[in-house]
N, C-alpha and C positions, 0 to 999 in steps of 0.2 A: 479182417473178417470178411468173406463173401457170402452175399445174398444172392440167392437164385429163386424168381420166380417160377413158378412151373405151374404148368395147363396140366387137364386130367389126361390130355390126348394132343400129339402122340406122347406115349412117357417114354421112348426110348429116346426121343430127340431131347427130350427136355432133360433128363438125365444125362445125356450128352454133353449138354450146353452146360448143367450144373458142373460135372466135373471138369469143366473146360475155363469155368468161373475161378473153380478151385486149383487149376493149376495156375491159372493169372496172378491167384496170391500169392501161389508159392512162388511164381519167378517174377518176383516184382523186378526183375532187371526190365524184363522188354515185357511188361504185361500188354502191351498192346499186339506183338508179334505173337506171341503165348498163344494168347484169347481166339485171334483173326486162325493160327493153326489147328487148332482145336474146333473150332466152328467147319473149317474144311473139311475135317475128317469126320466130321460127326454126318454130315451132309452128306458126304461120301458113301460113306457105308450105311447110310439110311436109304439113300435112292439106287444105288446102283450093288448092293452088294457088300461083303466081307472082301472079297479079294482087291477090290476097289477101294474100298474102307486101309485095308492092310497100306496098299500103296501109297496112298496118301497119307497113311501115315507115317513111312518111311522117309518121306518127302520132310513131312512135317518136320521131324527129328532133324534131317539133317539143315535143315533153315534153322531151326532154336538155336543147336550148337554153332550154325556157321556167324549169326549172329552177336551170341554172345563173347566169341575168341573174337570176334572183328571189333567189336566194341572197344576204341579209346578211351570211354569215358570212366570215372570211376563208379560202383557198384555203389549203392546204395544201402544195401546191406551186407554183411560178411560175405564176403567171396561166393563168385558164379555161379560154382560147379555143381552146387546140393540144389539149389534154384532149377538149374537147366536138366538136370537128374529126373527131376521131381515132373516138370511139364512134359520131358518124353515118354514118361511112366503114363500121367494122364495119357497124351495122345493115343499110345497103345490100345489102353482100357477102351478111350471108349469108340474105337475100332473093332472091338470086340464087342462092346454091348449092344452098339446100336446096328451093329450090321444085320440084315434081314437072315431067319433061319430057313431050309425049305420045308414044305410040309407036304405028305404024304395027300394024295387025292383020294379026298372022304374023309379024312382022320377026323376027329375033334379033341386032338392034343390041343392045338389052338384054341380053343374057347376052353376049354379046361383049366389052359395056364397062363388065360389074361389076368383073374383075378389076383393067380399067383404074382404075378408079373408085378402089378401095380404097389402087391404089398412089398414086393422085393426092390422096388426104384423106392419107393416110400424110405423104407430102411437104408438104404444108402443115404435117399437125401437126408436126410437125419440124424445119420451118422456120419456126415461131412464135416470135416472141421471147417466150418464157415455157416453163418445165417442163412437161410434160404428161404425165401418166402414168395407167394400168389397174389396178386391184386386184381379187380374186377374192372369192369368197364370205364367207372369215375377214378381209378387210382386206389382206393380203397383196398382194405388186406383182406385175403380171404383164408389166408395161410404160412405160419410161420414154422420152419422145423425146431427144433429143441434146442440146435447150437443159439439159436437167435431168441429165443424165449432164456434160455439160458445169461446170456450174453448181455440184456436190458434188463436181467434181474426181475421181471415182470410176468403177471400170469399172461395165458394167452389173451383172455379176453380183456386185458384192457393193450394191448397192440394191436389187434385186429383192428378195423377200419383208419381211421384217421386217430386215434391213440396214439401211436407210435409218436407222433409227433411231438406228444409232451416230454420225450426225451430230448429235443434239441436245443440246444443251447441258448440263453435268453437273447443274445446277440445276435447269434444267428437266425429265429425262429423265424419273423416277419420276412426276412428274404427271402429264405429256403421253402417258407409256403408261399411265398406269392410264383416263385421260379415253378415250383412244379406243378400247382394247378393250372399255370398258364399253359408247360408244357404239355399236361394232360388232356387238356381242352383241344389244344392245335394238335393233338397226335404225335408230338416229335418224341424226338428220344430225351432222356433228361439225366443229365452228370453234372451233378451238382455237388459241393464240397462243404460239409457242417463238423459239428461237434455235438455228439450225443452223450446224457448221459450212460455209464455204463456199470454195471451191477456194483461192483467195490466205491459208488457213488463218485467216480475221475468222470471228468468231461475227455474224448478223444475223437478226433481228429476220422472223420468215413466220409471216401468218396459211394454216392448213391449214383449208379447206372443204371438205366429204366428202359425198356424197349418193346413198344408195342406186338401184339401180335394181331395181327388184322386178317380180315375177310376177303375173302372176292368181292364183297360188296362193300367194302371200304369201310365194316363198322369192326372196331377193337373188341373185342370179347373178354380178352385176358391183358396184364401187364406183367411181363419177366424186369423182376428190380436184383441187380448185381450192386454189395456195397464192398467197400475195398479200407480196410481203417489203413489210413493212409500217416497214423501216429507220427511213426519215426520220419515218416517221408518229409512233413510236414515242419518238422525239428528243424532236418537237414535242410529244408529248403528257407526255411526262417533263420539259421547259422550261416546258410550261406549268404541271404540277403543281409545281414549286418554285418558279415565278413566282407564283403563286394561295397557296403558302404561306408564302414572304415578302411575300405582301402583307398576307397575313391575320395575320400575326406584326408588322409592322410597325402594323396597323390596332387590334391588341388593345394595343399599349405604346406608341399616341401616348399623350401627357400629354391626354387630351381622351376622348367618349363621340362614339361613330361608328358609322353605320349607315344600311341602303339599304333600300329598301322598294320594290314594283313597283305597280302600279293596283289589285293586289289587296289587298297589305298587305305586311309586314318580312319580307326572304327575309334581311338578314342586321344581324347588330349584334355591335359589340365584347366583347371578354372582359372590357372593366373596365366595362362596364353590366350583363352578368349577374353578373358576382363582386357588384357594387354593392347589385346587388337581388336576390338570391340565387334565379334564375329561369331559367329557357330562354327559344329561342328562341320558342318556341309561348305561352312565358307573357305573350310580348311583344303575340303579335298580337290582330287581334281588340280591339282599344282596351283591350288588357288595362295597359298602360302609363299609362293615365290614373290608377289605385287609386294609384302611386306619387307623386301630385300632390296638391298639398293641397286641399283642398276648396275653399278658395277662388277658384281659379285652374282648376279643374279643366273646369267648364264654358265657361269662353273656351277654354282648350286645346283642347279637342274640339271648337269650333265652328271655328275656323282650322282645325286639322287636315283635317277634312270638307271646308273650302271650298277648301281648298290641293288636294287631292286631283280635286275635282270640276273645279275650273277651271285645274288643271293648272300651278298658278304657285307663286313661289317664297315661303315660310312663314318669318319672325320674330317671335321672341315670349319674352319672359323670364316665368318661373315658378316655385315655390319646389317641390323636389325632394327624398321622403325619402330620407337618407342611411342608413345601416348601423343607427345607432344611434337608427334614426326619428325624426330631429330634421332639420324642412326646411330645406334653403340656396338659395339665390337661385339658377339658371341661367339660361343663355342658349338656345335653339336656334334654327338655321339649315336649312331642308330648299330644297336645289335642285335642279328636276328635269331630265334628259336625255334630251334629245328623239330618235328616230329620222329617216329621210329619209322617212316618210312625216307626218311630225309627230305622232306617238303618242309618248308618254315610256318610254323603255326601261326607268328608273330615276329615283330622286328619290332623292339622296345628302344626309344629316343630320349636322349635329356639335352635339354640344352640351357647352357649356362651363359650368364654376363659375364662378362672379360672384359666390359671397356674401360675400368679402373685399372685392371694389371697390364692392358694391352697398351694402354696410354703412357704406363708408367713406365714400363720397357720401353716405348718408344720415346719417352724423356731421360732415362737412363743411359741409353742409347746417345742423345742426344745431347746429354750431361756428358759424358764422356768424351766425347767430342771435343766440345768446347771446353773442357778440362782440358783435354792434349792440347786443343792450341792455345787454350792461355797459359798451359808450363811454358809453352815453346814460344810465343810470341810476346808473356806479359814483359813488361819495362823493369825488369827486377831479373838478379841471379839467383836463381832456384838448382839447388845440390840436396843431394840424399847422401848421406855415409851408413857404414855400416855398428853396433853397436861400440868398437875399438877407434871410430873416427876415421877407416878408411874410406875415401871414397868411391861412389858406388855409379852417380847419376851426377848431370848437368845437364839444363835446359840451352837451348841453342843462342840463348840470346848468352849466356856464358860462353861459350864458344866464340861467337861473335866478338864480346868485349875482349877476351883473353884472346884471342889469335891459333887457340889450342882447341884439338877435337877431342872428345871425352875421351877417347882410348887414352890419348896421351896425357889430359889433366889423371886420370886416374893412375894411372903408370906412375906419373912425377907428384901426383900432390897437389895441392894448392899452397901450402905456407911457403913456398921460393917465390910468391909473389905480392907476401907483403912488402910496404916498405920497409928496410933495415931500420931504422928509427923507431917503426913500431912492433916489429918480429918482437920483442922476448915481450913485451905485454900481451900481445895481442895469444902468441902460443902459452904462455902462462894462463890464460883464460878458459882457452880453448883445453886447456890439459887438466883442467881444476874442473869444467863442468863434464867431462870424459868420466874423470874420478872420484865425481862425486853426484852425474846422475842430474845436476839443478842445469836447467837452459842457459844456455849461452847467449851473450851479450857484449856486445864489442864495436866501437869504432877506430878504422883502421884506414890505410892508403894501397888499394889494390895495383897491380901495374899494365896497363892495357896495353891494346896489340902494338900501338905505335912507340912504347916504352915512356909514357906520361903516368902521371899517380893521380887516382884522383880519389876521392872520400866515400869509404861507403859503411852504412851502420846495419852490420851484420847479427843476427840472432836465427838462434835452433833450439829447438825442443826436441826429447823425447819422445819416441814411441814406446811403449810399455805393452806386454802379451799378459796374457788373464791370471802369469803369478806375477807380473810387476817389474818383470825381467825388461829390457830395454834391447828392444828389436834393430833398429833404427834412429839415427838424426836426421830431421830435414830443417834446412836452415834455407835462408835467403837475407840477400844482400842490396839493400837498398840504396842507389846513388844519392850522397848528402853533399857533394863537392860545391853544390852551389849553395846549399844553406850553411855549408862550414864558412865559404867567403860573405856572405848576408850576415854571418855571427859576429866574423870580424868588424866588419863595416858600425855593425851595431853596436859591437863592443867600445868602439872609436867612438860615437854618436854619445854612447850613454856617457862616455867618460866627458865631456866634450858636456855634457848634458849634465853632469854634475859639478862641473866644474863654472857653467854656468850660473847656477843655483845658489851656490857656493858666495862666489865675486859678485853676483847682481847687487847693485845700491839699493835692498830693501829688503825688507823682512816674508820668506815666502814659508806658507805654510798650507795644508791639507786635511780637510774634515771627510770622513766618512759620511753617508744619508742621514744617518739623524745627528749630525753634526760633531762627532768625538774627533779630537784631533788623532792624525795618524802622522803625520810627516811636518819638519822642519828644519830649515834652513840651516847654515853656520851661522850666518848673519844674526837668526832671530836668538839662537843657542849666547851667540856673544854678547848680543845686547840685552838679554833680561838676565844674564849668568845662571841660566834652569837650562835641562837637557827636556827631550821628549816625554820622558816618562815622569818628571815630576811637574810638567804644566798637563798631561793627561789628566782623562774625569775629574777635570772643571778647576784643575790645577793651575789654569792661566787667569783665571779669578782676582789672586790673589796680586797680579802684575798689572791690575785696571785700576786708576783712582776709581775713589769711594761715590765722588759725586757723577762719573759717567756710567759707571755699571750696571745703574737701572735703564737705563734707555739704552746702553749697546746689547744685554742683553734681551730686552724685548725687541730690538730692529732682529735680531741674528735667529731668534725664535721666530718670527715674524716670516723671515729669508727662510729657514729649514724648512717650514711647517708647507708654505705656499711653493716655496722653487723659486722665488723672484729673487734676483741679482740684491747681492748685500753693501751698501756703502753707508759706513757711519764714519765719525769722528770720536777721537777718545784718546786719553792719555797714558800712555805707557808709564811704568815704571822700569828705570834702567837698574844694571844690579848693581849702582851705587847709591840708588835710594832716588834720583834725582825723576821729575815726569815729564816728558816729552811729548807733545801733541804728536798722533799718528791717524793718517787719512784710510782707514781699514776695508778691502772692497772685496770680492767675491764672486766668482761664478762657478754655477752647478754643469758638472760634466754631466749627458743622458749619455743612453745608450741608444740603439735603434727605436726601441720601444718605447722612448722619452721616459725613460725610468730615470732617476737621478742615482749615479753609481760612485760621484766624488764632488767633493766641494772644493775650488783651488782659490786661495788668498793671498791679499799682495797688503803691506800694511806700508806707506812710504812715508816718511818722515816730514812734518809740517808743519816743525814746531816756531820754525822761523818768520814763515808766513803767517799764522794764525798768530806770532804775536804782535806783526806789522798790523796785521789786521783790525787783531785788539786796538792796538793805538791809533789805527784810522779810524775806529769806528768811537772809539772816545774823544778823537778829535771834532767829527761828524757830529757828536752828541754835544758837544761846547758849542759849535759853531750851532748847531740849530736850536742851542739854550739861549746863544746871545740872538738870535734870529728870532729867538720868541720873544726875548726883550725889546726888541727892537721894534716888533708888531706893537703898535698902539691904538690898533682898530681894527674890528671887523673884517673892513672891508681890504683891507691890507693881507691880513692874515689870510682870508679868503684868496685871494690876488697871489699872494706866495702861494699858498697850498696847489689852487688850482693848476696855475701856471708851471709847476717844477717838471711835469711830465713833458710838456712837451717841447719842454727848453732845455730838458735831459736829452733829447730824441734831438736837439739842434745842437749839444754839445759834442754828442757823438757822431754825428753825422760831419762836422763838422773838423774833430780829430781826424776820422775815416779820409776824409779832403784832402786834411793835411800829408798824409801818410800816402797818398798814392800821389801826391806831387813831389815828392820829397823822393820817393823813384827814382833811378835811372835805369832807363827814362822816365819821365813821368808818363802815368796811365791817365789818359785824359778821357778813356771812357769811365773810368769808375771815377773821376774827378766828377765828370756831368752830371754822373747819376749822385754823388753825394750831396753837391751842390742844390739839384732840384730837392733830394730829400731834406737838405736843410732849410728853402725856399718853403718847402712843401708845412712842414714843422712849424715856422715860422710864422706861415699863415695861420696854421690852425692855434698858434697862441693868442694871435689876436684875433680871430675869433671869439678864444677863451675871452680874451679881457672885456670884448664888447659882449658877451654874455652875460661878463659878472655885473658889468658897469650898468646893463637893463636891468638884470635882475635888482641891485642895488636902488635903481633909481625907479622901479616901480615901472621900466618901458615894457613896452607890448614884446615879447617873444616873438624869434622868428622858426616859428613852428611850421612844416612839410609834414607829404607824406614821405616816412624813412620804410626803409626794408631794415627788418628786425635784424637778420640773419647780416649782412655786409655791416651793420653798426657794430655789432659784436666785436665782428670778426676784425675792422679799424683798430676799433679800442684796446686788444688787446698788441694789435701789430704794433702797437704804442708802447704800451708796457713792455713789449721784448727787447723793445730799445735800450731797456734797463739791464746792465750786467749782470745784477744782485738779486733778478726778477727771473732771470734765465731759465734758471735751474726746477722754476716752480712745473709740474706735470697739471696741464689745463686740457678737460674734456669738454666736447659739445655733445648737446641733443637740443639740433636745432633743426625741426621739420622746414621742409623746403615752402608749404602754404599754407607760411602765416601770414596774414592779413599785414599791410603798413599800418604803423602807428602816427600819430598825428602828432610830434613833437621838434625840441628846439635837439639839432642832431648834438652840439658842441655839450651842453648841458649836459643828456643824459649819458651820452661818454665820458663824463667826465666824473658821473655820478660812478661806473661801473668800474673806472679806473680806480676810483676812491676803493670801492667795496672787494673789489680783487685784492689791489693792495694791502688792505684790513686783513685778507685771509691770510696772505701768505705769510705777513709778522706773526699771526697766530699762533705758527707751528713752532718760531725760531727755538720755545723752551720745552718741548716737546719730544723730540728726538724722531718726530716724523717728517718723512719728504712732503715737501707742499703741494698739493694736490686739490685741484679747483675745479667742480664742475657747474657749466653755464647752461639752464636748460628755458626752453621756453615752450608757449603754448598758449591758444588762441580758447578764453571762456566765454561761458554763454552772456554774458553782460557788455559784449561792445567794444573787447578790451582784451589786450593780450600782457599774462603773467611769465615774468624774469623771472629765474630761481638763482643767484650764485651762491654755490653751494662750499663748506673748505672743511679740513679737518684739523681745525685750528683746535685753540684750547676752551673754545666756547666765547658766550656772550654773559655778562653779569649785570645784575641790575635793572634787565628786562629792559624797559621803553626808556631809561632815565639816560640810556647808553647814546640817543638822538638829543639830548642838549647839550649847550655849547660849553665848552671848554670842559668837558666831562671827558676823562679816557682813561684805559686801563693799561697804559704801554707810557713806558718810561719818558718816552720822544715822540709821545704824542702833544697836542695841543689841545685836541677836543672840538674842533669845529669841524672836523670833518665829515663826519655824518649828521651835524647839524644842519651841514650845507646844501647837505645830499636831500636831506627830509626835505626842505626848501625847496631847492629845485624841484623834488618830484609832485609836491605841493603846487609850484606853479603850475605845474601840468596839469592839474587835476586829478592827481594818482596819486598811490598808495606806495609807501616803503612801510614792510614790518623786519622783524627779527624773530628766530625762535631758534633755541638749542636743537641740534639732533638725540637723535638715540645710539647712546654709545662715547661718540667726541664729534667738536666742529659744530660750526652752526650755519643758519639758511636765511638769507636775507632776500627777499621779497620785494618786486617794483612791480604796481600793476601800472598800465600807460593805456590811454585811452587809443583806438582806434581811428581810423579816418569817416565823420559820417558817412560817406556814400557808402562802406564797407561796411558787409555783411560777418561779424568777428565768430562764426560757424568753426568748430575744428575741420579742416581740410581746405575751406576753402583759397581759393589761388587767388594772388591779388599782383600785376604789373605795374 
């Protein structure tokens, strides 16, 4: 709807202007061309005339038309032509109305037919299809015609003044009057855009256009207000702004980089190309986009670009592209341009895509290939393809090489004239069964190389199969085994060699799995318990153990499984005539890398001859030192034997030792020297012994030093090893390096330790454990450093009653032993006790005073 202010004078202009308002609505296409042509003409034939007026009206017309055929854009509303129709028609009119008419000199037609006049512009403007309305100095209405009282649904007097305004929209109202009283104030023109209400009570969409009319003397008198309901326009421009921003929201989250650029350069690009490269639009243009190319690529880019641009055509070209973390990847782009109806490019539309996954992988495909060709051709193996019938089709060069023949001619002649005759009808039997029945082939055979030698190779093919299951293709390959065929034999020699071993060795061999299940046994062991393998399995050899060793071989052998430690017991066989044979039974755990235990192997050797020599030395041993205890008729005698045996043991054998390296030839007169001294050496330390006992006896004063704890030890047991029967015991220390010296007689308390070692190791004889002694010592806060010897004998009985004489719990004991021991340590001023462990074995205890000047501190160091 158009509003036209109008002044009471002149009315031809203003009527002008109104229909000039009115044709602007009707050609909403160029209402600004419309309007500005209709003002010319109205001017026109106001100041200068009708034929003036005409003219320019002429003009007018053909600008409206030329305009709107020139017009690319799309129309706003339904086609041009009724629009452009409609504002030539105004221009006409009012070239006709406003042009001056002449008048007669003297007449008073003219005043006669002003009134007429004004009623006749009145009537138009009122019967305009559009609002028209007068405003006064402050803005204020002073006049609306009927379309516009019609149109607000309202009488006149509440639109007049400042009224009207209560039609604007509650949103709009506070802007729309602050905009225009400001403009009214300053004089300027005011076009401003609301929403009023409208008689059917819709709120729509009016642009208000306002234009002063001013004085020579610069004061406003009247206001002309033009409104324009700009409804649809408004629509369309609202359609098109969330059309433009879902396209621009759809164009920023394709998976893809997207962008338009005009002849001059990028009017737009995606959101995930600036997030990419953390830039603007502006940082784009301007071949600012090139910095983000690698250098190598960058000068081709920019020359396509330029020529793409110049010659107006479409640009491909892939180029590596930094990404976020400045590391380039391969893309792609595409720019295609959009041409106009005059052939000018409106736009050149770009997408550019990542490729550096597929461009990689082409260039690893590429490079798979490759190396494919050379390792058919160069691997260490005969690589053939046949066809589904077994002809052949392909050879790799290293076949060629071994056979002396080039594929033309293997395929020409075949390959089976080059098994060996020995294996031709196997080897084609094989070859003709997996033909005709489809399953891989598998085969070792002797091929005939170029020099006419045979040598091993272990041939296999599979199937190619097409997507009904059909079989395309064999490709086989032939692996040289000539040297593992000759390692087979060698083995096969070895193993037999190796069973045959097993077999004839003088002793019984057999083989346990991890948790000890037998797996394997000998002939040997098969002969002599008359059981096979499978009736001495799950715990079948049980019943081949006398009754009274079973408990102690099976706890050493569970003992040996559970820990991993090497198995040696004793125990008597049953043979399968009933009869029992002592057997010396021993054991070690195979590991693997990983020290895992993956087999147990056992040797069981026959010892029933020795153990029963044994037996009768040791019951000889046992006579002989019953009449030796007969023979003791005192104390100090028995004492005198006991103490003495040790080291008259160490001068017997030192002394055989002599004998033995002079009896040589030659004789070894170095190990002669060194026995002799050690017999020398021995010798003294008995008498020693004797003048110990014969003080202690006789009440004389000790001959007590400072000793180092740790070298007394370490003597007295160098003593005991001299013992054969003593050998075999496992003796640990924990002996700190500063312990303080002890202030004792040295002969004495070795002689004590030798007692108390001894004690342990008889402990175990009934037992079925290895003797095992530990000697620990350590320096307490009282002055004084405590002995531990430790054993895992069968324990102590009887507590403290175990320390008096002739008290013992061993067959071939006597019982002074530890009487003697308590003695001695008593001289010294120190302490022996006894106590059981926890578990088995017991702990006997010497405390031994220190040397006064020494400070008996744990750590302290003492020279």
């Amino acid at each position: 709807m158009l509003t036209l202010l109008i002044p009471h004078s002149p009315r031809n202009v203003a009527l002008g202007v109104a229909i000039s308002g009115a044709a602007g609505a009707a050609g909403l296409l160029e209402p600004v061309t419309g309007s500005l042509g209709l003002i010319c003409v109205v001017l026109s034939a106001h100041f200068f005339g009708r034929p003036f007026g005409r003219l320019a009206a002429t003009f007018a017309s053909l600008g409206i038309a030329t305009t709107v055929l020139a017009s690319t854009h799309p129309p706003l509303v339904s086609g041009p032509i009724g629009p452009c129709a409609v504002a030539i028609a105004a221009v006409w009119l009012c070239a006709e109305l406003v042009s001056r008419r002449p008048t007669q000199p003297g007449s008073t037609a003219g005043l006669k037919d002003a009134p007429d006049d004004e009623q006749i512009y009145r009537r138009i403007v009122d019967n305009l299809p559009a609002c028209v309305c007068v405003g006064g100095p402050t803005g204020e209405l002073l006049y609306v015609n009927k379309v516009g009282v019609t149109a607000l649904g309202r009488p006149m007097a509440e639109i007049l003044g400042d009224g009207w305004m209560a039609c604007l929209h509650p949103d709009d109202a506070h802007a729309a009057k602050q905009q225009w009283k400001a403009r009214i104030a300053a004089h300027e023109p005011v076009d401003i855009n609301v929403r009023m209400l409208q008689h059917d009570g819709v709120y729509r969409w009016q642009r208000l256009l306002a234009e002063p009319s001013t004085c020579s003397n610069g004061d406003v008198p009247h206001w002309y207000l033009i409104a324009i309901e700009i409804e649809e326009t408004v629509k369309v421009q609202q359609a098109l702004a969330a059309s433009e921003k879902e396209a621009r929201e759809l164009l920023d989250r394709i998976p893809g980089r997207f962008a338009t650029r005009t002849e001059q350069d990028f009017d737009f690009v995606n959101q995930q190309i600036l997030d990419e490269t953390k830039t603007t639009l502006t940082g784009m243009q301007n071949l600012g986009f090139l910095r983000y190319i690698h250098p190598d690529d960058r000068d081709r880019v920019k020359e396509g670009y330029l020529r793409s641009v110049q010659d107006k055509t479409a640009y491909d070209t892939t180029y590596r592209w930094a990404d976020q973390g400045d590391n380039y990847r391969w893309r792609h782009s595409r720019s295609v341009p959009y041409f106009n109806a005059d052939g000018s490019v409106y736009k050149w539309y770009a997408v550019n895509m990542d490729i550096d996954d597929l461009y990689r992988s082409k260039e690893i495909v590429r490079e798979r290939e490759a190396q494919l060709y050379w390792l058919t051709e160069n691997v260490p193996l005969l690589l053939w393809r046949t066809d589904s019938h077994g002809h052949l089709e392909y050879v790799n060069k290293r076949t060629e090489d071994y056979t002396g023949l080039r594929q033309a001619d293997l395929i020409a002649g075949g390959w089976l004239h080059l098994v060996h005759p020995d294996d031709f009808a196997s080897t084609m039997e094989a070859w003709q069964d997996s033909i005709n029945s489809g399953r891989p082939y598998e085969s070792a055979n002797r091929f005939r190389a170029a020099d006419n030698t045979y040598c091993w190779f272990q041939c296999q093919s599979i199937p190619m199969r097409d997507a009904n299951g059909d079989i395309v293709n064999w490709y086989g390959v032939c692996t040289d085994i000539n040297d593992l065929k000759q390692t087979e034999a060698v083995l096969e020699q070895r193993e037999y060699q190796l069973q045959k071993l097993t077999e004839t060795i003088p002793a019984m061999l057999w083989c346990n799995d991890p948790e000890g299940g037998l797996t394997y046994i000998n002939g040997k062991t098969s002969e002599f318990l008359g059981l096979g393998l499978s009736q001495l399995a799950d715990l079948g050899y049980e019943k081949t153990i006398h009754p009274d060793d079973m408990g102690r071989l099976a706890h050493a052998w569970a003992h040996s499984i559970k820990t991993g430690e090497p198995y040696c017991h004793t125990a008597r066989l049953r043979r399968k005539d009933g009869v029992y044979r002592w057997y010396q039974h021993t054991a070690e755990a195979m590991r693997n890398s990983g020290g895992n235990i993956v087999q147990w192997y056992g040797l069981s050797f026959d010892i029933d001859e020795p153990k029963r020599a044994e037996d009768r030395l040791r019951q000889t041993q046992a006579e002989l030192a019953r009449a030796t205890q007969i023979a003791t008729v005192a104390e100090l005698s028995a004492s005198i034997a006991h103490e003495l045996n040790q080291p008259l043991t160490s001068v017997i054998a030192n002394a055989q030792a002599c004998k033995r390296w002079l009896a040589a030839s030659p004789p070894n007169l170095t190990e002669v020297m060194v026995s002799v001294e050690s017999v020398i050496r021995d010798a003294r330390s008995a008498d020693e012994t004797m003048q110990s006992i014969r003080a202690l006896f006789k009440r004389q004063t000790l001959q007590k030093q400072g000793r180092n704890v740790k070298d007394m030890v370490l003597e007295a047991v160098r003593l005991l090893r001299e013992d054969e029967t003593k050998r075999t015991a496992d003796i640990a220390f924990d002996l700190p390096d500063g312990l303080p010296p002890v202030f004792v007689d040295q002969i004495q308390i070795q002689q004590v330790l030798l007692n108390l070692i001894m004690n342990g190791i008889e402990a175990t004889e009934n037992t079925g454990r290895t003797p095992k002694i530990l000697i620990a010592a350590r320096a307490l806060e009282d002055r004084s450093v405590l002995l531990d010897v430790i054993d895992n004998g069968s324990g102590i009985v009887g507590d403290d009653s175990i320390f008096d004489a002739f008290i013992t719990t061993k067959n071939k004991g006597m019982g002074i032993g530890l009487a003697v021991s308590r003695s001695i340590i008593e001289a010294h001023e120190g302490r022996l006790t006894a106590v059981n462990n926890a578990g088995y074995g017991a702990t006997f205890s010497v405390v031994l005073a220190v040397l006064p000047a020494q400070i008996s501190r744990p750590g302290t160091s003492s020279r």
